[in-house]
C-alpha positions in Angstrom: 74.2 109.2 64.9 77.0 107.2 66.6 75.7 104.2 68.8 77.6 103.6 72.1 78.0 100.9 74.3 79.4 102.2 77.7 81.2 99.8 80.0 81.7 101.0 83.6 79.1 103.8 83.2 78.5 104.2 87.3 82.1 105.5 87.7 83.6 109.3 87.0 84.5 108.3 83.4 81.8 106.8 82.6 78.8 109.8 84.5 81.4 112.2 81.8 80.5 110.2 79.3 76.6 110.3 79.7 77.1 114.0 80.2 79.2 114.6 76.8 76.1 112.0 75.1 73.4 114.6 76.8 75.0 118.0 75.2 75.2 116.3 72.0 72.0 114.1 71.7 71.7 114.6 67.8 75.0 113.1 67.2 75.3 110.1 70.2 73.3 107.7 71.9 73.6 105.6 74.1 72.4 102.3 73.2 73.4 99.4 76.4 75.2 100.2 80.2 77.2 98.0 81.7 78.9 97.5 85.5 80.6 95.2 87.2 78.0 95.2 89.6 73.6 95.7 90.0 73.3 99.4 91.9 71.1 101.9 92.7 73.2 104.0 90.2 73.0 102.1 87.3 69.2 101.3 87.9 68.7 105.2 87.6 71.2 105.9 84.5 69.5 103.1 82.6 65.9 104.1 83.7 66.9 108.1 83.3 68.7 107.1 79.1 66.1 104.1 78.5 68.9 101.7 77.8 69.3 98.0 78.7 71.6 97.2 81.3 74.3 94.0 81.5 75.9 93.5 85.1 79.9 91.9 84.7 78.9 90.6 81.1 81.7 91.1 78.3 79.1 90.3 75.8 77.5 94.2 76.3 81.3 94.6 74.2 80.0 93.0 71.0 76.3 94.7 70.6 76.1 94.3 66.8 74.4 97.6 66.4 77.2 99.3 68.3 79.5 101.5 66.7 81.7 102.1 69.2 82.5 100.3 72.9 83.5 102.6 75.1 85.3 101.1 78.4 85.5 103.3 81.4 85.7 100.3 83.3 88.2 100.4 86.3 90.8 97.6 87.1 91.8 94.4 85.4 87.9 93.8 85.4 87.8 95.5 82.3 89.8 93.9 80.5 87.3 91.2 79.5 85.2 93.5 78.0 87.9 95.1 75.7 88.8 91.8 74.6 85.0 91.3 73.2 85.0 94.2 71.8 88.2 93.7 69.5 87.7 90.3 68.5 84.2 91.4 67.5 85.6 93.8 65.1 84.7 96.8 67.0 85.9 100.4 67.8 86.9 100.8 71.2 87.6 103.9 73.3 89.9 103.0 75.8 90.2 104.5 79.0 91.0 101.1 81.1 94.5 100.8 81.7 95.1 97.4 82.6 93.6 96.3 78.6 97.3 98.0 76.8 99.5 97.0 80.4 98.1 93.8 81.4 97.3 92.2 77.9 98.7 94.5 75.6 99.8 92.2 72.9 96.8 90.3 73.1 95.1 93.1 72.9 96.7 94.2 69.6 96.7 91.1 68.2 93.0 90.6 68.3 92.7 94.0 67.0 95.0 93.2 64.0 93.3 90.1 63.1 89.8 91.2 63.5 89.7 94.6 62.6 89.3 96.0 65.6 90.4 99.6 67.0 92.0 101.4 69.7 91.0 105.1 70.3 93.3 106.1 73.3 90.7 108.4 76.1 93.2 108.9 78.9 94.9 112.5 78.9 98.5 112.5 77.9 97.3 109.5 75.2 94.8 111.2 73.7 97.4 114.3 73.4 99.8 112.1 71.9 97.1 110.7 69.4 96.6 114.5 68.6 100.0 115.5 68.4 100.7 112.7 65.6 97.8 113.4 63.8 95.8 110.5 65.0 98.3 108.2 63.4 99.0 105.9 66.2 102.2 104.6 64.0 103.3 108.1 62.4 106.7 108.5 62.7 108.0 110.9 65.7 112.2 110.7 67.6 110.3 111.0 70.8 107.3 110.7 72.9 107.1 112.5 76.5 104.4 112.6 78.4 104.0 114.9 81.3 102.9 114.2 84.8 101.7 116.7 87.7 103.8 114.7 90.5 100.7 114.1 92.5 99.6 115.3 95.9 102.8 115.0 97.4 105.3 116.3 94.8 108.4 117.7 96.9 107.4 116.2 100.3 110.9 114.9 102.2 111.2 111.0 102.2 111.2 110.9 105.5 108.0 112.4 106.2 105.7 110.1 103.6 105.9 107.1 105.9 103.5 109.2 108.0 101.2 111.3 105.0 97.2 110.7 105.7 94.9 109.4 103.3 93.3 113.1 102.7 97.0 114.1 102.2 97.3 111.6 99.5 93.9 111.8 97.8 93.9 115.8 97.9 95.1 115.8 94.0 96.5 119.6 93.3 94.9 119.4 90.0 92.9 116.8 88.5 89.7 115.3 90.2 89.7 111.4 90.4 88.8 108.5 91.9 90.8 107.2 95.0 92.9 104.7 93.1 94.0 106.5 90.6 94.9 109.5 93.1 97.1 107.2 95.1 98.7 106.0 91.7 99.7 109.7 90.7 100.9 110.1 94.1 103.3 107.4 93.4 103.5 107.7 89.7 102.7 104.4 89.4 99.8 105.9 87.3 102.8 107.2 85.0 104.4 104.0 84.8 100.9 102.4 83.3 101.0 104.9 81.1 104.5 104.4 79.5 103.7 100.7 79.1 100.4 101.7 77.0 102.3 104.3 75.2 105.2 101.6 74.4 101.7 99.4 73.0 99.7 102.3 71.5 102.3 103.8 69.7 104.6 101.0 69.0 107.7 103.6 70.4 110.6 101.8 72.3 111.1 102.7 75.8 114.2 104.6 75.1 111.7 106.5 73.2 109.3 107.1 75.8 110.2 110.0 78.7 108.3 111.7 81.5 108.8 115.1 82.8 106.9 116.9 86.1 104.3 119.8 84.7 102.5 121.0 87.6 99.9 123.1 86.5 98.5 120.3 84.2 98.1 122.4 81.1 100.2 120.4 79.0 98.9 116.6 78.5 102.1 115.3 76.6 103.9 116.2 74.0 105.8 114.2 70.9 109.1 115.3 69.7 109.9 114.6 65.9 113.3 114.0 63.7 113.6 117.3 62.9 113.6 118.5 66.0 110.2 120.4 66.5 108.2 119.6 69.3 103.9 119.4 69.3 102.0 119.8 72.5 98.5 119.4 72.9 97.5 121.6 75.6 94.3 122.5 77.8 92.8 122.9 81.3 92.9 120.3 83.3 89.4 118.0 82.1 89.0 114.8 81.2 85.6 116.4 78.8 87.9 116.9 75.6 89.5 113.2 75.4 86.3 111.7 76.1 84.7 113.7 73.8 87.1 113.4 71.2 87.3 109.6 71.8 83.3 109.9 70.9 83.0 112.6 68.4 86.6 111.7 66.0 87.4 112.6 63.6 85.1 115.4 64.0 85.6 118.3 67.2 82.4 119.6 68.8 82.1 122.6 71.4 82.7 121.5 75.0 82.0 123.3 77.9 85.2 123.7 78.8 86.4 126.9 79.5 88.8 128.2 76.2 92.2 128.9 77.8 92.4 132.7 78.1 96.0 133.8 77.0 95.5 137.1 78.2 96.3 136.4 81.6 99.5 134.9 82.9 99.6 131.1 83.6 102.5 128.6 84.4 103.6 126.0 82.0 106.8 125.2 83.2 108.5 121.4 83.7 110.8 119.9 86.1 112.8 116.9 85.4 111.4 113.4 87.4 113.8 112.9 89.8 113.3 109.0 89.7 114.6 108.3 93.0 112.0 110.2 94.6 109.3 107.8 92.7 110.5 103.9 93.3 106.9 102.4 92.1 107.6 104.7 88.5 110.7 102.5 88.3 109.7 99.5 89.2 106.7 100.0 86.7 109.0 100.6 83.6 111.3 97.8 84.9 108.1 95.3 84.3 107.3 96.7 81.4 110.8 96.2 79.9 110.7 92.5 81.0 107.4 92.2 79.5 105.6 88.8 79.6 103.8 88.8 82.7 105.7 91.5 84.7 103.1 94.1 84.2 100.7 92.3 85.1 101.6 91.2 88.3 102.3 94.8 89.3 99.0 96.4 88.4 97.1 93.3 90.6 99.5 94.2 93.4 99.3 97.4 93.1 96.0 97.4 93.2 95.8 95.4 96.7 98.6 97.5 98.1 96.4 100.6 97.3 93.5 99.3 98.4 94.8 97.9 101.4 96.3 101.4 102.2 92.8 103.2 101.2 91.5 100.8 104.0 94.0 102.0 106.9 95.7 98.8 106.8 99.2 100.0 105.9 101.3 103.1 105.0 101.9 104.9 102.0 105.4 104.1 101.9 104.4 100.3 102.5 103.0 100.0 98.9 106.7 99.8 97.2 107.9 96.9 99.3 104.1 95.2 98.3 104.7 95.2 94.8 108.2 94.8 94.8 107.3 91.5 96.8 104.7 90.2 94.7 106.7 91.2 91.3 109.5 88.9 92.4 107.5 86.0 92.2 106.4 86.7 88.8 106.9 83.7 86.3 108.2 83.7 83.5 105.6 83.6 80.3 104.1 84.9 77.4 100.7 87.3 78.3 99.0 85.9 75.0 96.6 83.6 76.3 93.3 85.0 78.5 93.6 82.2 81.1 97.0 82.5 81.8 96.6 86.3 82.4 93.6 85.8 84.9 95.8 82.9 86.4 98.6 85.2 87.2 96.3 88.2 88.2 94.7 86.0 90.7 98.5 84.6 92.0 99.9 88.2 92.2 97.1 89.5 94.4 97.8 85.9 97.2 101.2 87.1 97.1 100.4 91.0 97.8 98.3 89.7 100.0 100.6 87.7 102.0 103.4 90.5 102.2 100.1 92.6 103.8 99.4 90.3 106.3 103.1 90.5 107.6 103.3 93.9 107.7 100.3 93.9 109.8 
C-alpha cells in the first residue's frame, strides 16, 4: 500500500485526491494533511481519514514513512513544501505550478542531488509524461501542448475591457478554481505551463508550441523525429492524472466515463493567434530570460488576478500589472530559496503599486 502525504488537501486538487485514495483504499492511504491554513475543512478531512494534520509546515513534505508527497498546494506557497520533499529524497506529485516556474532549477537540482522525483499531475504534463513513455528525458522533435482558449476564446478586443467576473470564471470546459480560470482566460495558465514543460522535459522553447483545442479531449501531444505524432486523449477530468500521479506505474479503473467512439465528437485545433493573448507572451518572454523573470510574473500575476477577482480593476488591466512589475525584475540566478522569496515578496509591492494607480 502506497503512503501519501497530501499538501493543500482543502482545495479541488487535493478533495480529488481523497476521493481517488477512497475508491482505492487497498492500494493508498493517506498518512498526514497539510494547509496553509487551520479550517473547518481540514478539521473534518483529518477527523473523517484519521490522519494528523500540519497547518503552513514544509516539514509534512519529509514524513519518513511517506512514499510519495503529493502537492496540490496553490500559489508560490507551495513551493516550500516541494522543496522538503526533494531534498528529503522523496517522490513528489506535482500539481503546484509555481515549484518548475518559480524555482525550477532549484527544484531539479535538489532532485538530482538527493534522489528526489518529479511525477508531473497537471493535464497536458501528465499527457506528455504518457506520450514519452514516462521518460521525462526520452527523445521527442517536438512537444505541443494544447489549450481550450478559456472563457472568452474569440471575444473582440474591444469588448474584454468590459467582460464580468462570471464571464470570465464560466470556463467552457474544465471546472477550476477562480485563479486558475482567470489564468486560462488569459493563457497565462499556458504560459506556466511551457516554462514547466521547458523544466520537466528538458525541451528548448523552440521545441515547445501551443495550439487552441476547444473541446478539451486532447491534453497535449509530442511529436517525434520521425515524424509521428502521440496524443494522449480523454474527457475533460482532472481524476486520470491524479490518479495516475498516485497509482504509476500501474493504471486502475476510474470513474470516468470511457470515451464512446460511436458517437460523433469534435477534436479539432486552431492555431494561437498570439496577439489576441499578450500575458501568454509575456509569460514565455520571462521564461526565456530566465533567472528571476518567472518569478516576478506569477507573484504579479497572482495580485493582478486577485485584485481583479476583488472588483478592484478590469480584465484587461491585468497585462499592464505584470508587464509593470516584470520590468523591475533584477537581474539574478533563482538558485537560492531566500532570494526567490525576496523577489516574490518585491514583485507583489510593485503589482501592487501599479494597482493603486489604476484605482
Amino acid at each position: 500500500m502506497k503512503k501519501i502525504v497530501l499538501i493543500g488537501s482543502t482545495g479541488s486538487i487535493g478533495r480529488q485526491v481523497i476521493g481517488v485514495v477512497k475508491n482505492h483504499p487497498t492500494e493508498f492511504e493517506i498518512i498526514a494533511l497539510c494547509a496553509g491554513v487551520r479550517s473547518d475543512a481540514l478539521a473534518r478531512q483529518a477527523q473523517e481519514l484519521g490522519v494528523p494534520v500540519y497547518v503552513n509546515d514544509a516539514q509534512a513534505a519529509a514524513i519518513p514513512e511517506a512514499d510519495l508527497i503529493f502537492n496540490a498546494a496553490a500559489g508560490f506557497a507551495g513551493l516550500s513544501y516541494s522543496l522538503a520533499a526533494l531534498s528529503h529524497g522523496k517522490t513528489l506529485a506535482l500539481a503546484n505550478k509555481e515549484t518548475l516556474v518559480c524555482a525550477g532549477e532549484l527544484a531539479l537540482s535538489e532532485a538530482e542531488k538527493h534522489g528526489g522525483k518529479i511525477i508531473p499531475v497537471d493535464s497536458e504534463h501528465s499527457a506528455i509524461w504518457q506520450c514519452l513513455s514516462f521518460n521525462t528525458r526520452a527523445p521527442m522533435k517536438r512537444l505541443i501542448i494544447t489549450a481550450s482558449g478559456g472563457a472568452l476564446r474569440g471575444m473582440k478586443r474591444e469588448e474584454l475591457g468590459k467582460v464580468t467576473y462570471e464571464q470570465v470564471l464560466a470556463h467552457p470546459t474544465w471546472k477550476m478554481g477562480p485563479k486558475i480560470t482567470v489564468d486560462s482566460a488569459t493563457l497565462a495558465n499556458k504560459g506556466y505551463e511551457v516554462i514547466e514543460a521547458h523544466m520537466l522535459y528538458g525541451a528548448p522553447y523552440s521545441k515547445i508550441e501551443t495550439v487552441i483545442q476547444p473541446t478539451s479531449i486532447v491534453h497535449s501531444l509530442v511529436e517525434f523525429e520521425d515524424g509521428a505524432v502521440l496524443a494522449q486523449l480523454g474527457y475533460p477530468s482532472m481524476e486520470i492524472p491524479i490518479q495516475l500521479a498516485l497509482s504509476y506505474p500501474e493504471r486502475l479503473k476510474t470513474n470516468v466515463p470511457p470515451m464512446d467512439f460511436g458517437k460523433p465528437f469534435d477534436i479539432s485545433f486552431e492555431p494561437l493567434v498570439r496577439s489576441d493573448y499578450p500575458l501568454y507572451d509575456l509569460a514565455l518572454s520571462c521564461g526565456e530570460r530566465g533567472g528571476l523573470y518567472p518569478l516576478a510574473f506569477n507573484a504579479a500575476d497572482e495580485v493582478a488576478v486577485h485584485a481583479f477577482l476583488d472588483g478592484e480593476v478590469s480584465f484587461t488591466d491585468i497585462f499592464g500589472i505584470v508587464e509593470g512589475a516584470v520590468e523591475k525584475t533584477p537581474s539574478a540566478r533563482a538558485d537560492n530559496a531566500d532570494i526567490l522569496i525576496n523577489e516574490d515578496m518585491e514583485a507583489r509591492i510593485r503589482a501592487r503599486e501599479i494597482i493603486k494607480n489604476i484605482r
